[in-house]
N, C-alpha and C positions, 0 to 999 in steps of 0.2 A: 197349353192345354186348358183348353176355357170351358171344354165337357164334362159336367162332376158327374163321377159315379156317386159320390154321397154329396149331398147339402142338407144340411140341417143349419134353422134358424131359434133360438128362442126356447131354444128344449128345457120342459123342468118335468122332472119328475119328484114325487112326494112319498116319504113316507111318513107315515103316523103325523102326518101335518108338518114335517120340516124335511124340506128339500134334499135328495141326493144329488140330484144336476137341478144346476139356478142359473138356467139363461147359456145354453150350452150353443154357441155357432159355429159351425164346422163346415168345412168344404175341400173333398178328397177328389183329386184329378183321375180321371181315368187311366190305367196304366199307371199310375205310380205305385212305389211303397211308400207306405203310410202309419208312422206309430205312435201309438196312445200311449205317456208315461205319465206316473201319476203312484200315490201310495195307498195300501191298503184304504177302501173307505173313503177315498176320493171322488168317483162316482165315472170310474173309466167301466166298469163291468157292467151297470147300471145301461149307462150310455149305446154301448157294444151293442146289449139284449136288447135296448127297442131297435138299435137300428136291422137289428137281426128278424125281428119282429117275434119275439119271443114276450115282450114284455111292452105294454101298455103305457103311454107317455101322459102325463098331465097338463101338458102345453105345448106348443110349438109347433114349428112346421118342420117333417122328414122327407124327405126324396131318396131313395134306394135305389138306382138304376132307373131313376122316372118315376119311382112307383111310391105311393104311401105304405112302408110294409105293414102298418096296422092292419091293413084292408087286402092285401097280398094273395095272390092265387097261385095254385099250383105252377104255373108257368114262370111265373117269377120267380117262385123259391128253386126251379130248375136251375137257375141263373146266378146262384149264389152256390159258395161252398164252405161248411165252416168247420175248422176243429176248435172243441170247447178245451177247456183249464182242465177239465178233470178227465181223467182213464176212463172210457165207458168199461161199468162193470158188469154189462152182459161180454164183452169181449173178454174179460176175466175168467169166468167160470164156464165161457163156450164151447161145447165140443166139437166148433165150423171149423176146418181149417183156417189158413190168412188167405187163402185164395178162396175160396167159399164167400166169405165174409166182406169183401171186394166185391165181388163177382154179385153177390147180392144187392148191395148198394148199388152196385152199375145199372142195376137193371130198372132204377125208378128216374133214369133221365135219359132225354131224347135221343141224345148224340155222345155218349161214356166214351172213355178210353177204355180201351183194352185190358181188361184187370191185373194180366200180365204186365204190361208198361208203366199200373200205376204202382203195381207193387215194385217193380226193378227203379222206380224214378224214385222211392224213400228206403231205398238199400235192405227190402226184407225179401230180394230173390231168392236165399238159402234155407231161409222158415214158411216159403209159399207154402208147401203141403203142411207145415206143422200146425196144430190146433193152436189157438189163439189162448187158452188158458197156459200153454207151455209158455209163451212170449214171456222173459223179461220186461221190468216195469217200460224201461228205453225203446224196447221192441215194440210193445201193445203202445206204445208212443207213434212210434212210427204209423201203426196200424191207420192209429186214427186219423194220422195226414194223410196216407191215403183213401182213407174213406171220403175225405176231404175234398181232393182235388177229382176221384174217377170221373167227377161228372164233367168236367172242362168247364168249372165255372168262371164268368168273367169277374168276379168278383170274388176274393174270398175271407174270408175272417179267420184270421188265425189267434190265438187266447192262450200267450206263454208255452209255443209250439214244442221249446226244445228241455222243457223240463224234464228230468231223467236225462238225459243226452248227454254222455262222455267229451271231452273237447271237440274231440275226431268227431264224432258223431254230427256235434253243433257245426263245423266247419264247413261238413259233406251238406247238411239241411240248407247251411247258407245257400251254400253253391245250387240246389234246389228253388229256394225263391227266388234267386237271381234271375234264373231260365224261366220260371213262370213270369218272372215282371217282363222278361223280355219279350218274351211269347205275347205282351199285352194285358196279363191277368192281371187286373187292379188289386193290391192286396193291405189290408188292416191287419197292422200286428202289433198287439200291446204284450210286454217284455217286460219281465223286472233287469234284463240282462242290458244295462246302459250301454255296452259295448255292441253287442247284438242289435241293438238300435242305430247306434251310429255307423254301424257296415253296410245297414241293407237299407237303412230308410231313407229318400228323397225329402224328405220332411216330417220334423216330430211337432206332437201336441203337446203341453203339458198339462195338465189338468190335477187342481188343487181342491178341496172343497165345493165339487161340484161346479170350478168355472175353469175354461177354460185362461193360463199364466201366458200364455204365448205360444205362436206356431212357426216355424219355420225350418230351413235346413239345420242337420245336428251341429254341422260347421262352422253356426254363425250364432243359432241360437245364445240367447243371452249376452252377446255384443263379445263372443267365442273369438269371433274373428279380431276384434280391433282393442282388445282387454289387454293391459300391459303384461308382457310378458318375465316370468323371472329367470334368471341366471346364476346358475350354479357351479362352483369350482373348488377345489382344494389350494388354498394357498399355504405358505409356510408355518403360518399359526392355526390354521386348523380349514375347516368346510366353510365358504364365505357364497353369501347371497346378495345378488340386485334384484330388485322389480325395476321395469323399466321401460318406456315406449320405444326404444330404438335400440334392440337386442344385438341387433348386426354391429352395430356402433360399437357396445361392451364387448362381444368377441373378438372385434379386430385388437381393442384396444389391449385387449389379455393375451392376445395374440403378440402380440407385441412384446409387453413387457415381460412373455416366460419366453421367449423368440423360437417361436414354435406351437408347439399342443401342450395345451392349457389342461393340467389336470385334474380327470373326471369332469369335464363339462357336462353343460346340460342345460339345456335352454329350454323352458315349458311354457304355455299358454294356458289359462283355465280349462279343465277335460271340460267332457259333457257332462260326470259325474256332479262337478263342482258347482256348474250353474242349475244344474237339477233340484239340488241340495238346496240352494239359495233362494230357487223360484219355489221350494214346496216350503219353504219356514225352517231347513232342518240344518243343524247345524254341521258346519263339514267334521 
């Protein structure tokens, strides 16, 4: 995939004279999922907003679909779809229905789905008729993914998507990005949910004090893949541990000496959590 839906080179942006992003390079393949981790105050929100073209950069060069969104025209922003962090709070206190309020959005882009299919595609077919201020905080959640996706954007920003969301709820959502990626829909999702990153994304960012720590798959990130693994088991005097490069080695060999299954095993590898923690300074 050698076609970016986003490149950004050199990004900085400023405030009050000291940088939120300092030299930000990024490059999101078209069709993939794509997520931004990073902690409060990092400069992942910052970054999001210019590429959104919400907010005004202090350096660099952005490509959005081709386009500089600073300078961005109605036709462009057709082409994009975003749900923001926060609940819109006209959806709060509205007396639209969820199909109203759907059906509205639908109507500022050339080619919408169907307001029916986009509400049945983030599970609020049974509140369609209900007014939007009745919604649950997880329901007006929903709303807003579909306000999100009606337009068949090739691209979409998604901003902590499953916040309020029940497990169930996060599951069924997954299963919703999946079909969009599949469908081709390029999608940015920044997540405090480390595990929700490593389901759905093809490749994460991490992003510390406004620089980009490292990008790649969640699988490998952080040397994930080739990081000694440890070993765990109940022996007669109590709970005993290895770290070790050749894990398969230590189970045959415990294998062995209990001649059979070795109790409570458990063979780990650093999570995603743990190299997150390591790449932002924080301690595990």
């Amino acid at each position: 995939m050698t076609d970016a839906a986003i490149r950004v080179t050199g990004l900085r942006k400023l405030y009050q004279g000291r940088p939120a992003v300092d030299g930000v390079d990024l490059e999101v393949h078209r069709g993939e999922v794509f997520s931004l981790l990073g902690p409060n105050g990092a400069g992942k929100s910052t970054t999001v907003e210019i590429l959104e073209g919400f907010r005004r950069r202090d350096g660099g060069d952005v490509r959005v679909l081709g386009t500089d969104p600073a300078h961005a025209d109605a036709a462009w922003k057709a082409r994009i779809g975003i749900v923001l962090q926060r609940v819109d709070d006209l959806a709060q206190s509205s007396e639209l229905t969820v199909r109203e309020w759907v059906g509205s959005m639908a109507a500022y882009f050339p080619d919408p789905r169907p307001p029916d299919e986009a509400i049945e595609m983030v599970g609020l077919t049974g509140k369609r008729d209900a007014r939007a201020s009745s919604l649950s905080g997880g329901q007006r959640r929903r709303l807003d993914v579909a306000l999100g996706i009606v337009g068949r954007p090739e691209l979409l920003f998604l901003d902590e998507p499953t916040t309020g969301f029940d497990p169930e709820a996060r599951r069924q959502f997954w299963g919703l990005i999946q079909g969009l990626a599949e469908a081709g829909t390029t999608i940015l999702l920044t997540t405090h949910y480390l595990d929700e990153a490593e389901h759905l994304a093809d490749r994460v960012a991490v992003i510390s004090a406004g620089r980009i720590v490292e990008v790649g798959p969640p699988a490998t990130l952080g040397g994930r893949a080739h990081a000694a693994a440890t070993v765990r088991w109940l022996d007669r005097d109590g709970p005993r541990a290895v770290t070790t490069d050749v894990p398969t080695q230590v189970v045959r060999e415990l294998a062995a000496r209990f001649d059979g299954e070795v109790p409570e095993l458990v063979v780990e590898r650093p999570s995603l959590e743990d190299v997150y923690l390591r790449m932002i300074g924080s301690p595990a």
